[in-house]
VMD Tcl script that draws the C-alpha trace (Angstrom):
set ca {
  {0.00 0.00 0.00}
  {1.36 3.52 -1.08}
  {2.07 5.85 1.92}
  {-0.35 8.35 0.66}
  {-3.23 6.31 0.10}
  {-2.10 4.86 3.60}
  {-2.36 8.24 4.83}
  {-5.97 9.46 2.81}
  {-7.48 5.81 4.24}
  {-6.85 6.37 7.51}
  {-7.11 10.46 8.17}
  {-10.78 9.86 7.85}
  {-10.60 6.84 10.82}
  {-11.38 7.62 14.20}
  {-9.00 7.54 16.81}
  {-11.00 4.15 18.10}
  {-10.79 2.65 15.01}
  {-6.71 3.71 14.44}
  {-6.13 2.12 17.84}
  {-7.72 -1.23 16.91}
  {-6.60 -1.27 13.22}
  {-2.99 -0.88 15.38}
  {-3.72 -3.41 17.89}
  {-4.53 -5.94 14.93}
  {-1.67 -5.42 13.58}
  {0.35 -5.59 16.96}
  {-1.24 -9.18 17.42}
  {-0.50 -10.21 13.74}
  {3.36 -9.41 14.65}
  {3.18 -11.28 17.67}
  {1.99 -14.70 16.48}
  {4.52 -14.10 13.41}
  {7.59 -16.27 13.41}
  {9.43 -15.09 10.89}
  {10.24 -11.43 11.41}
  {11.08 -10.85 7.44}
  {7.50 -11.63 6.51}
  {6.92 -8.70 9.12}
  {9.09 -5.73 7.65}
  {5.71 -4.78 5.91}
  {3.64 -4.88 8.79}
  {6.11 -2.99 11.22}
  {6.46 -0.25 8.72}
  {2.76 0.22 8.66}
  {2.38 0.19 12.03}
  {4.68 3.17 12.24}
  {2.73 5.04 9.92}
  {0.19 4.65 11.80}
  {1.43 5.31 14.90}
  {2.30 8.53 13.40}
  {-1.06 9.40 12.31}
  {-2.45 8.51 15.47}
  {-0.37 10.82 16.56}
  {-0.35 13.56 15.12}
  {-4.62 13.45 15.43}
  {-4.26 13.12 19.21}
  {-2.02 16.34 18.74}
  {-5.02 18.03 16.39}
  {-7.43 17.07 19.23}
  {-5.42 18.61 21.86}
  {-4.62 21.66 20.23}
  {-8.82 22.04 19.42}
  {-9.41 21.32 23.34}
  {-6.80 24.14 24.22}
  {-8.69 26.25 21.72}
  {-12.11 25.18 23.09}
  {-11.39 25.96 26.38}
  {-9.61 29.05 25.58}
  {-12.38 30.81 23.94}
  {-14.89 29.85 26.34}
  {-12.65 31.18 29.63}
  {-12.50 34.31 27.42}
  {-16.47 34.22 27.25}
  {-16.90 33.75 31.28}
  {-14.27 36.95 31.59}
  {-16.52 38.88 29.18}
  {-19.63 38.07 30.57}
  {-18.59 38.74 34.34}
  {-16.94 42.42 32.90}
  {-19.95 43.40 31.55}
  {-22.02 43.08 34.34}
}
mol new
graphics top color blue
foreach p $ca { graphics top sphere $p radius 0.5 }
foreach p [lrange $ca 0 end-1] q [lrange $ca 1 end] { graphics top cylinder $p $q radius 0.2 }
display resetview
């Protein structure tokens, strides 16, 4: 699988569904034997790792945000009155 069709697949996933795409995998590459039928596997698991990453980071930053604005809507509110 190309990395950018990796990437288009799975920026639409959930973080729920990331984590058990990546837990899948994780058990595939523990009942494997032979770890050069696993090269693929481990290097898609990083990339996914990354993603779900990198959306946890989105998330947080859009919390921050969230909260932000609304802290500056309570100060508002209580100046005006």
């Amino acid at each position: 699988m190309k990395e950018k069709n990796l990437l288009v697949d799975n920026n639409s996933k959930s973080l729920e569904d990331l984590t058990k795409e990546i837990n899948e995998i994780i058990k595939k590459l523990e009942n494997e034997k032979n770890l050069q039928n696993s090269l693929d596997e481990y290097q898609k698991l990083i990339k996914l790792n990354n993603i779900l990453e990198k959306k946890f980071q989105k998330k947080g930053k859009n919390i921050s945000e969230n909260t932000k604005q609304k802290i500056n809507k309570i100060v508002l509110s209580k100046n005006e009155k």
